[in-house]
N, C-alpha and C positions, 0 to 999 in steps of 0.2 A: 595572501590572495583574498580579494573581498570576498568572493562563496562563502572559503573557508571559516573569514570573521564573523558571516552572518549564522552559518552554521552554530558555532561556538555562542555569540549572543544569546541565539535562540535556547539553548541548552541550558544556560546559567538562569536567562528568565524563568524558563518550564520551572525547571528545580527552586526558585525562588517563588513561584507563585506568581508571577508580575503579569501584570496588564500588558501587552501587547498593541500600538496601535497605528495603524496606517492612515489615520487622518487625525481631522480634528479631534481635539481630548475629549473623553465624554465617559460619564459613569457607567460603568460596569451593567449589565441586563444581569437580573436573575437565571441562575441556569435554567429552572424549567419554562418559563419565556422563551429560550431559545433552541432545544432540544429534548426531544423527548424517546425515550429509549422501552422499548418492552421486547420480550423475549417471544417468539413465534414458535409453537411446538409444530412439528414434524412427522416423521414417520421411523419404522425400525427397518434398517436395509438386511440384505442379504449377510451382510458382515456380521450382524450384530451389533452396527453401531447407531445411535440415534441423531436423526438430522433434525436439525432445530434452525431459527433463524434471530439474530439480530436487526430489528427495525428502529430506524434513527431515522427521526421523523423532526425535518429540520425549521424554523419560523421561516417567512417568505426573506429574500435576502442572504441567508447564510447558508455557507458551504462546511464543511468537515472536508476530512482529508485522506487518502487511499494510503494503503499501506508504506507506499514510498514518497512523501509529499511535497519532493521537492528541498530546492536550498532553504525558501521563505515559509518554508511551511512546518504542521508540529505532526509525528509521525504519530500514530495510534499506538496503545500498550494495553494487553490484556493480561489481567491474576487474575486464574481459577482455583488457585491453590485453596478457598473453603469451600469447595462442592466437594459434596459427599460421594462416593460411589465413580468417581473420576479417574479413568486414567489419564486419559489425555483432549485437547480439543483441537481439528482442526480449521482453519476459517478458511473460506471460501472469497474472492474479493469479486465482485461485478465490474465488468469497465468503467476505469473512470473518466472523467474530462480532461480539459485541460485549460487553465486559465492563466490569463498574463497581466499581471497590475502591478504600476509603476518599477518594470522596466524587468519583474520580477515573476518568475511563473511557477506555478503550483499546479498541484495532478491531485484534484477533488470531484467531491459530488455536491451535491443542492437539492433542496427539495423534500426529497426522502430517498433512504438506502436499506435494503437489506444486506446484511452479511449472515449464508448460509453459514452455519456452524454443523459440524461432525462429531457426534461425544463419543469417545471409545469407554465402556463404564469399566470398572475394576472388577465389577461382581457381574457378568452377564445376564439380562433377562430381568435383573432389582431394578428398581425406581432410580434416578439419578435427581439429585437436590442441589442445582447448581449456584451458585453464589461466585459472583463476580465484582470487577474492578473495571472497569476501562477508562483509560487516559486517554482525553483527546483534546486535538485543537479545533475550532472555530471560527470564523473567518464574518464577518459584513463591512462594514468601512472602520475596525474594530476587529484585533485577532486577539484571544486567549483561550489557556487551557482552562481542561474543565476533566471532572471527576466522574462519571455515573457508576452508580451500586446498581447491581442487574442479580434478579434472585427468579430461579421457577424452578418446579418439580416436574417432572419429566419421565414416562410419558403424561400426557394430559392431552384434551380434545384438539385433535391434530385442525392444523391450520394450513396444507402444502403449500397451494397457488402459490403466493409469493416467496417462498422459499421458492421451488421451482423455475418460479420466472427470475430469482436474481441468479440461479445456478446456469440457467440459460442465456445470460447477457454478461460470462465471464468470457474473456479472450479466447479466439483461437488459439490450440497449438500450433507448432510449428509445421505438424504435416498437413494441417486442415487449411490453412492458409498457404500452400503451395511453396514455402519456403526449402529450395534446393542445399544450400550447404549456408554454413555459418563457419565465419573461421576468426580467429585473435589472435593479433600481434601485439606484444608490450615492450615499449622502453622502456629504461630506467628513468626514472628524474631526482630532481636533489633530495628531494624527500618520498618517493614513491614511484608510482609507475605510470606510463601515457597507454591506456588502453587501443586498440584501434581492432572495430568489429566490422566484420564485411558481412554483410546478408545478403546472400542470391536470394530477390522478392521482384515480382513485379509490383510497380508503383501502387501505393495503397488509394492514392488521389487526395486531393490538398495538400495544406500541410502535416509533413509525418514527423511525430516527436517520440526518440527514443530516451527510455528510462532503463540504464545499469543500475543491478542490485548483486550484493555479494552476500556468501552465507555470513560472512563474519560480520555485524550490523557497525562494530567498531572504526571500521575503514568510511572513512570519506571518501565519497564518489561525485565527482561535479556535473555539473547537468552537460550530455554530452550536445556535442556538434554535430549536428546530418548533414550530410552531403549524400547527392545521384548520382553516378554514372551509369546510364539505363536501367538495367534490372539489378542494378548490384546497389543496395544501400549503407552508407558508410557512416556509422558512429563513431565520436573518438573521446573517449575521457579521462579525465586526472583519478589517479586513486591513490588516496594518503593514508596510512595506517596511524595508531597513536603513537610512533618510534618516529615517524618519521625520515623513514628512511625504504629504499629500496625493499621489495619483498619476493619470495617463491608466490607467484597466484597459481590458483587451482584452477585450471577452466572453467572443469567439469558445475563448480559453484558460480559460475557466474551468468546473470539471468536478467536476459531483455526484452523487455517488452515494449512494444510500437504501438502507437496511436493515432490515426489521422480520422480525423470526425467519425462517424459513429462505429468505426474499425477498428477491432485491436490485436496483438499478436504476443504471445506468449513462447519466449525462449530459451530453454534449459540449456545452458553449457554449448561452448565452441572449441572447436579443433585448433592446433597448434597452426601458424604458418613461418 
C-alpha cells in the first residue's frame, strides 16, 4: 500500500540522515537558520512537579511537525535520559494545523510553538538540570531531520505567559466538546485490522480531519477516511502491526483527535460495537 511505502521510506531516510526533498534539489540550510529552540522556565504546581516550556521558534516558511505528523511527515523524539534530578517528563501538545502538499497531508505548526513540559524530579523540592535531545523534522519546499541539544536548570526566573497560553490552545476533551458516546468496530484484514470509529459530535464546521493514534507507536495507522451522517462522525482506518497480520486491539488505547480550522478534539478510548 503507498502510505505504508512512504511510511517505511521515511524511516530508512530519518535513520540514514538523508535530505529529504519536495521540490527542487537545493543545499541543505544551516540548522540554526532554520529553528531555534530554548527552554521556558515555569512555575512549581500543586504536585510538586515543575512546568517548563519548549519554544521552537521556526524561520518564516517552515513548519515542524505535531506529535502525530502524518504519512509524509517525521514524527518528533525526545531523550532526557542526561538530566539530573529526573524522573520523568510529560509534554503537553497545543493544536495543530493541518496542511495538504502534493496530494499529501501533514498535522504541523509554523511560525513558532511552545510545547508545555511537566518535570516530575526524582528528589522533590532539588534543582532539576535538564539536558535533552530532540528529533525532529522540518518542512519548507525542502523536508529534513534535524537534532537540537536543549540544556537548562530549573527552577530559574519563571517565564508563564506562554507556557500558559500554549496549555490553553491544547484540544478540547471529549466532555468539553459535547462529545456523546464514541464507539469501534474492527475487521480483520490480511495483514491487520480496518478500524471503524463513530463519534456522536455535532459538526465542528468545515473541514473535519481525524488523526488515530495507538499506545503502541509500532503499528501503522493510515490516515483515516471522515465521513457525516448528521451528528454522528465517522472515521475508518488501516492498522498494520510489524507481523503483519491480524491483532487483539485494546480500545481503551486508542486516541483520536479531530480538527476543523481553529477546533480541535481530543479522544481517549472507545467502546466495543
Amino acid at each position: 500500500m503507498f502510505p505504508r511505502m512512504i511510511k517505511t521510506l521515511l524511516a530508512s531516510l530519518i535513520a540514514a540522515g538523508t535530505l529529504l526533498t519536495l521540490g527542487p534539489a537545493r543545499a541543505q540550510p544551516p540548522a540554526e537558520t532554520v529553528v531555534q529552540a530554548e527552554i521556558l522556565p515555569g512555575w512549581e504546581t500543586e504536585r510538586g512537579t515543575q512546568m517548563a516550556g519548549l519554544r521552537l521558534t521556526l524561520a518564516p516558511g517552515w513548519k515542524t511537525y505535531w506529535r502525530a505528523p502524518g504519512d509524509a511527515g517525521i514524527p518528533p523524539r525526545f531523550d532526557w535520559s542526561a538530566s539530573s534530578n529526573m524522573k520523568s517528563v510529560a509534554t503537553y501538545w497545543p493544536r495543530p494545523m493541518v496542511f495538504d502538499k502534493n496530494g499529501m497531508r501533514t498535522i504541523a505548526y509554523e511560525n513558532e510553538v511552545v510545547l508545555p513540559l511537566e518535570l516530575t524530579p526524582a528528589r522533590p523540592g532539588a534543582p532539576i538540570i535538564l539536558r535533552g535531545r530532540m528529533e525532529l523534522g522540518v518542512c519548507h519546499d525542502i523536508c529534513m531531520p534535524m537534532a537540537l541539544e536543549l540544556r537548562a536548570e530549573l527552577p530559574a526566573t519563571p517565564n508563564p505567559e506562554p507556557i500558559r497560553a500554549a496549555l490553553a490552545a491544547r484540544p478540547m476533551d471529549a466532555a468539553q466538546a459535547g462529545v456523546e458516546r464514541v464507539t469501534c468496530a474492527v475487521e480483520p484484514l490480511a495483514d491487520g485490522l480496518r478500524l471503524t470509529a463513530e463519534i456522536a459530535l455535532a459538526p465542528m464546521g468545515g473541514e473535519e480531519v481525524a488523526v488515530v493514534e495507538l499506545r503502541d507507536p509500532t503499528i501503522w495507522v493510515s490516515e483515516p477516511q471522515v465521513t457525516r451522517k448528521g451528528n454522528r462522525l465517522i472515521a475508518v482506518a488501516d492498522l498494520v502491526p510489524e507481523s503483519a497480520a491480524p491483532f487483539a486491539l485494546d480500545r481503551s488505547s486508542v486516541r483520536i483527535t479531530l480538527l476543523a480550522g481553529q477546533k480541535a478534539v481530543d479522544i481517549r478510548g472507545c467502546e466495543g460495537r
